[in-house]
Structures are given as structure tokens and as C-alpha cells.
C-alpha positions, 0 to 999 in steps of 0.5 A: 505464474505472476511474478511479484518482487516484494518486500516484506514491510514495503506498503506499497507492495503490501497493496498488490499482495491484496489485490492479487488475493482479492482477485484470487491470483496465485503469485510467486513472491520474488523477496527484495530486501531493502535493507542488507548489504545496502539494499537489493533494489540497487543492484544492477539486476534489479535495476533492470527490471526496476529503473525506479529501483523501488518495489513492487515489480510485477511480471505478467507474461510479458508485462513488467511494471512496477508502481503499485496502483498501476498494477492495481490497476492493470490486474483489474483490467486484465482479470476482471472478477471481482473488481476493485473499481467501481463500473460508473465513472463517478465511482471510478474517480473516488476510489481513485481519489482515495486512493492516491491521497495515500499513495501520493499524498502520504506514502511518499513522505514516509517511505524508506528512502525518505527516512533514510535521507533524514537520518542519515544526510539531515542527521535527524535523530530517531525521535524526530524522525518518528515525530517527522512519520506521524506528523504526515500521517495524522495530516494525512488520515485527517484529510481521509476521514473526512472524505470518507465521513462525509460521502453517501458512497461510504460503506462497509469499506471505503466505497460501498460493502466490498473492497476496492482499490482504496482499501487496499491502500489503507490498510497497509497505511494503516499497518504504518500507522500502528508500527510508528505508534501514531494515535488514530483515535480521532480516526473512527471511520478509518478504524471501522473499515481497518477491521472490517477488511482484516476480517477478511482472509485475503487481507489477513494474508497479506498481511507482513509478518505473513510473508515468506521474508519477514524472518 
């Protein structure tokens, strides 16, 4: 069985639970807590899974990997139906797109190790802190609606009427957005495609305060 070590608030791990639904894939859910004693992503036995010493890890027979569109990915090479990218190269290039202007453009600014860095080397208080959060998503989000308002291949979801790698990314974003309290009224393409993917079982499974370590 595939092996998935997670977290589960990580976003990033947030979008191959997704995939690994969609794709209808059973997989154990190995817990690393980011946060106790320290963070368990920095011990010794993780970090040899994880040189990153980040989450998610995903094993597969052979395969260990982590960053998660790269898993993404894989899982859609390895285990073809149904896709989450699209046939034509086109199509392929924006939902990559899509994708990697959160993964790359949005996430990295927000992530645990980041916040982490503000509060505790930079002093930043919690107020700034969360300021610093929405400030990177509203630029971010603003950036995303756009190209999804302005694109022929936009429909039910992020690119056509069935998910695909992108939405898989928005919505743990979005799950993001939502627990910092930033305001996505501006957003309506965005929020359209949040609910019709949480309409969905896989994404409602996915889902963080569904998982086996939210307790």
C-alpha cells in the first residue's frame, strides 16, 4: 500500500490526500507532527526519508519522494484514471501554471518554517504576523482570479469540469485563507470553484480536521 507521512494542517500534504482520492488510491497516513517536541520532521529518522525534512514524503514500492506536485504528478503518470492533467500540452502548461502560482508563488511565503522564522528570530508579533500571512495570499489570490476569469478553459473547476492538479492546490490555499481570516470577497471565481470541489467526497475527505492526527 502507498505510504503518505502527513501532517495534518500541512497544505501541502493537504493536496496529495486529494489526488490519492481522486485517483481512488488507498494509503496509509504515516502522522508527522510539525510542531511537538520540536517538530518530528527533524528527526534523524525522518530526515532520511526527507532530506528537505519537510512533509509530504510518499512511498510507493520503491519510490520515495517528497514535494508535492511532484508526487502529483507521478501518481497521474503511474496511475493514469482519472487524470489531473489535461491530454493536449496546452492544457498540461496551465494547469501547471495554476498550480505552481500557489505552490511556489504563495505557499513558500506562509509556510510553518517561514512564520515560524518571523516570530521567533524577527520577533514579529502575532498581529504582524498574520497581517504578513494575508498580505501574500490576497496578492496571490488576485493574481489566480484573474487568470482563471480571463481563460476560455475555465469551467466548473480550475481548467474544464473536472478536477485537476490545480484544484487540488486551491483548495487547501484556500482551507489557508479561511483559518488567517482573510477576506476573499474580491475572489468570486475562486470561491465558485471552492465549492464546487468541497462538493465533492474526495475533497471533503481530505479535508484536515478529517484526519486520523487532527485530535
Amino acid at each position: 500500500m502507498i505510504k503518505l507521512y502527513t501532517y495534518f494542517r500541512s497544505s501541502a500534504t493537504y493536496r496529495v490526500r486529494i489526488a490519492l482520492n481522486l485517483k481512488g488510491l488507498p494509503f496509509e497516513s504515516i502522522p508527522v507532527h510539525l510542531l511537538r517536541d520540536g517538530g518530528d520532521q527533524h528527526s534523524a529518522e525522518y530526515a532520511r526519508l526527507n532530506a528537505t525534512q519537510l512533509v509530504p514524503t510518499l512511498v510507493d514500492g520503491t519510490l520515495t519522494t517528497g514535494q508535492s506536485l511532484a508526487i502529483i504528478e507521478y501518481l497521474d503518470e503511474v496511475y493514469r484514471n482519472p487524470p489531473l492533467l489535461p491530454a493536449n500540452p496546452a492544457g498540461r502548461a496551465r494547469v501547471r501554471a495554476l498550480s505552481l502560482s500557489i505552490a511556489c508563488e504563495i505557499h513558500p511565503l506562509n509556510n510553518l518554517r517561514v512564520l515560524q522564522y518571523l516570530e521567533h528570530e524577527l520577533k514579529v508579533d502575532e498581529a504582524a504576523k498574520a497581517k504578513w500571512y494575508r498580505h501574500w495570499i490576497t496578492l496571490g489570490f488576485t493574481a489566480l482570479e484573474s487568470m482563471l476569469e480571463d481563460s476560455p478553459d475555465t469551467g466548473e473547476f480550475c481548467h474544464g469540469n473536472r478536477p485537476t492538479m490545480a484544484d487540488c492546490c486551491l483548495i487547501p490555499q484556500i482551507a489557508n485563507a479561511r483559518r488567517f481570516n482573510t477576506p476573499l470577497h474580491a475572489f468570486p471565481q475562486i470561491r465558485r470553484i471552492e465549492t464546487a470541489c468541497l462538493a465533492l467526497p474526495e475533497f471533503q475527505h481530505a479535508k484536515p480536521e478529517d484526519q486520523p492526527d487532527a485530535g
